[in-house]
C-alpha positions in Angstrom: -9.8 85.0 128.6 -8.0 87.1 125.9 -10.6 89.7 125.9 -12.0 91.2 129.5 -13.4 94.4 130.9 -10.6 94.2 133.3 -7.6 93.5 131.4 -5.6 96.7 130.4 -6.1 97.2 126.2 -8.8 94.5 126.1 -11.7 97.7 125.0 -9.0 99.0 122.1 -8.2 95.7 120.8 -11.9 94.3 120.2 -12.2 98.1 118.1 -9.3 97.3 116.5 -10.4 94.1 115.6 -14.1 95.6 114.5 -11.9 98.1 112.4 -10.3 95.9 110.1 -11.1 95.4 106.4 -12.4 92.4 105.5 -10.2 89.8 102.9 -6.2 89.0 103.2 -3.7 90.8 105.1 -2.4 94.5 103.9 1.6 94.3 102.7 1.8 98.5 103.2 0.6 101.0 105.3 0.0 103.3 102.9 -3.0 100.1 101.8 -4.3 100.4 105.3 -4.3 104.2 105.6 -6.6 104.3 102.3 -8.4 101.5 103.2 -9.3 102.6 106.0 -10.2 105.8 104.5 -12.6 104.2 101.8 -14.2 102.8 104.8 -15.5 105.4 106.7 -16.6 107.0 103.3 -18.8 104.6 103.0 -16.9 102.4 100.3 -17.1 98.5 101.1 -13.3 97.8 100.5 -11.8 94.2 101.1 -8.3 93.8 100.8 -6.3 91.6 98.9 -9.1 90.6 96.6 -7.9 87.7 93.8 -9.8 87.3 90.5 -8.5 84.7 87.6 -8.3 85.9 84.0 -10.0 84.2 81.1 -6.8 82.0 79.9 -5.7 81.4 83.3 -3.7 84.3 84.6 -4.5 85.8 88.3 -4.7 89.8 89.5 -4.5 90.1 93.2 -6.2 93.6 93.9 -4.6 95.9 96.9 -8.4 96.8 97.6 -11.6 96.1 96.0 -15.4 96.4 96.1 -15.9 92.8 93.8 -19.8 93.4 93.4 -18.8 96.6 91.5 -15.4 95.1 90.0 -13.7 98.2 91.5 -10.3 98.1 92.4 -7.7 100.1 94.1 -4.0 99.5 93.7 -2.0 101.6 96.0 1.7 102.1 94.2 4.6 102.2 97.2 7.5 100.2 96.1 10.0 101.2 93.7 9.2 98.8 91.6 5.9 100.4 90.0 8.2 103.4 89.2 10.5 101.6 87.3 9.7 101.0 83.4 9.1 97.1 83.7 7.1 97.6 87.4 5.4 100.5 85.5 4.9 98.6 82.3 3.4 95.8 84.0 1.7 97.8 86.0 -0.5 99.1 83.2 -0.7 95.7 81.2 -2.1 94.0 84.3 -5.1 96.9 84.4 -6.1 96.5 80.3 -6.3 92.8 81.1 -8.4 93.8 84.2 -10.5 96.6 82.3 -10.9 93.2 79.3 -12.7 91.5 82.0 -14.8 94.5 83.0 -13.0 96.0 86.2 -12.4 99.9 87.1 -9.0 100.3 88.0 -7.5 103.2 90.6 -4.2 103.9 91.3 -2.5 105.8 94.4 0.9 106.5 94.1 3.3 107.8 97.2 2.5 111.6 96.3 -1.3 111.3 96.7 -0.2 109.5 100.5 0.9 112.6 101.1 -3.2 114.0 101.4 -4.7 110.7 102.4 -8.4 112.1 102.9 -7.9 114.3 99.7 -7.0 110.9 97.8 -9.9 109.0 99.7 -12.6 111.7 98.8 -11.4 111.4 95.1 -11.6 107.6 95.2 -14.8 107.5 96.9 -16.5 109.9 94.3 -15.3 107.4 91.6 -16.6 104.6 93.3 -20.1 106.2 93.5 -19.6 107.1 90.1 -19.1 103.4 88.9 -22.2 102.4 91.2 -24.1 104.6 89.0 -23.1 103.2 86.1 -23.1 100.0 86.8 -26.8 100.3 89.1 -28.5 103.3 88.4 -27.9 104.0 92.3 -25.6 106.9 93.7 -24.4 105.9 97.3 -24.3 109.2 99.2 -21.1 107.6 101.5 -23.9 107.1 104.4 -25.3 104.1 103.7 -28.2 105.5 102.1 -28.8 105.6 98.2 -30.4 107.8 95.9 -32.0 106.1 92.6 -31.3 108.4 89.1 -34.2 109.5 87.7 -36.2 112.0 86.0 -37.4 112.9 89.6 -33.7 113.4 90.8 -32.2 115.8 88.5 -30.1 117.5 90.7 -28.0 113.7 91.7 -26.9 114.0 88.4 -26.6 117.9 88.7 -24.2 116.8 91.4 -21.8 115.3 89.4 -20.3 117.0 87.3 
């Protein structure tokens, strides 16, 4: 058996395995250290999420929460700091934003304060909730509905 009480690392692999974000495989570490970090915030990340363009183009998403066509996009290689990476960069997110998606980016500085960059991010994706639902997830699991009842959710946010 791969997995057994008695076999040394058998405990830390099944949490591993329980750990890790749902969809395709992460190609950096700085994607797993913010995915991760969306995660225990509360944020339902997947990872390598695909959508197809009207017209027939594709957009493979670092992260994403699909139901809320939220996206993250975490910029490590040279290439999105060059002017056709960078270019491209933004052309891909208008063509994303045409077709109704919020996109995020984190470049290597903001790795530098992982959870300050994963509190940010988190905030906005409870911000597009609310726009999108009318529902503020409080990053527990538990949701507050906007209304005139609730002033002080929206209090909150600004």
């Amino acid at each position: 058996e791969l997995v057994h009480p008695a076999r040394r690392g058998s405990a830390q692999f099944v949490a591993m395995l329980e750990r890790r974000i749902g969809g395709g495989a992460a190609e950096s570490h700085g994607e797993v250290l913010v995915g991760h970090g969306l995660v225990i915030r509360g944020v339902p990340v997947v990872s390598q999420y695909s959508i197809v363009l009207p017209g027939g183009g594709r957009i493979r998403f670092d992260l994403a929460v699909p139901s809320m066509k939220w996206a993250v996009e975490v910029d490590g290689f040279d290439t999105h700091f060059q002017l056709a990476g960078g270019t491209n960069d933004r052309r891909r997110d208008r063509r994303s934003h045409v077709v109704g998606w919020q996109v995020e980016r984190v470049s290597p500085l903001d790795l530098t304060d992982v959870d300050g960059v994963c509190d940010e991010l988190a905030e906005l994706y409870r911000r597009r909730c609310l726009a999108i639902t009318g529902v503020f997830p409080d990053g527990s699991g538990e949701v507050v509905r906007v209304t005139p009842a609730h002033p002080g959710v929206l209090g909150n946010l600004g």
